[in-house]
C-alpha positions as CSV (number, residue, x, y, z in Angstrom):
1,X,182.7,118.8,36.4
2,X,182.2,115.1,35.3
3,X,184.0,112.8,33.0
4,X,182.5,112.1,29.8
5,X,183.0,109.9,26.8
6,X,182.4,112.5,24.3
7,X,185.7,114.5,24.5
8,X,183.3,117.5,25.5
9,X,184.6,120.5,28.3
10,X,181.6,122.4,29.8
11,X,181.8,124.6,32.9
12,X,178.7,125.4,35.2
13,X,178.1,127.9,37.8
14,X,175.0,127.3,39.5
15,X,173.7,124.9,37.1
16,X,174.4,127.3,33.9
17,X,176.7,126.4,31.5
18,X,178.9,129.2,30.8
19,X,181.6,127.5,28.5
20,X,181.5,125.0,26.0
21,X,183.7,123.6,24.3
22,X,181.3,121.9,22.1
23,X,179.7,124.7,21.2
24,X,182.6,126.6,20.2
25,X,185.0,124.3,18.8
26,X,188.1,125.2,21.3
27,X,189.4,125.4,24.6
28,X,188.3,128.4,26.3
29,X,191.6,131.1,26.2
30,X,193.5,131.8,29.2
31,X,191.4,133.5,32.0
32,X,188.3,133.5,30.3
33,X,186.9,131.5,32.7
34,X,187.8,133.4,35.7
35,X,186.2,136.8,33.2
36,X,182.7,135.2,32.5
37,X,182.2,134.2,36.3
38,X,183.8,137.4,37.4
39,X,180.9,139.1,35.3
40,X,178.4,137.0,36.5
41,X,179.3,137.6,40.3
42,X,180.0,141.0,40.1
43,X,183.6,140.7,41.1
């Protein structure tokens, strides 16, 4: 992650963006972070 001035939260995992808060409007819910790279890992 890296601090920005636009008030924006993005999470990568390998260089893909897999939340934004941007493009969503909201916070990502509780453990939905941990579910989309579970899903993306296999775990």
């Amino acid at each position: 992650m890296a601090p920005g001035d636009s008030g924006s939260f993005e999470v990568f995992l390998n260089r893909r963006k897999i939340f934004s808060k941007h493009a969503l409007d909201r916070f990502p819910e509780v453990n939905e972070i941990e579910e989309k790279i579970g899903g993306l890992v296999g775990g």
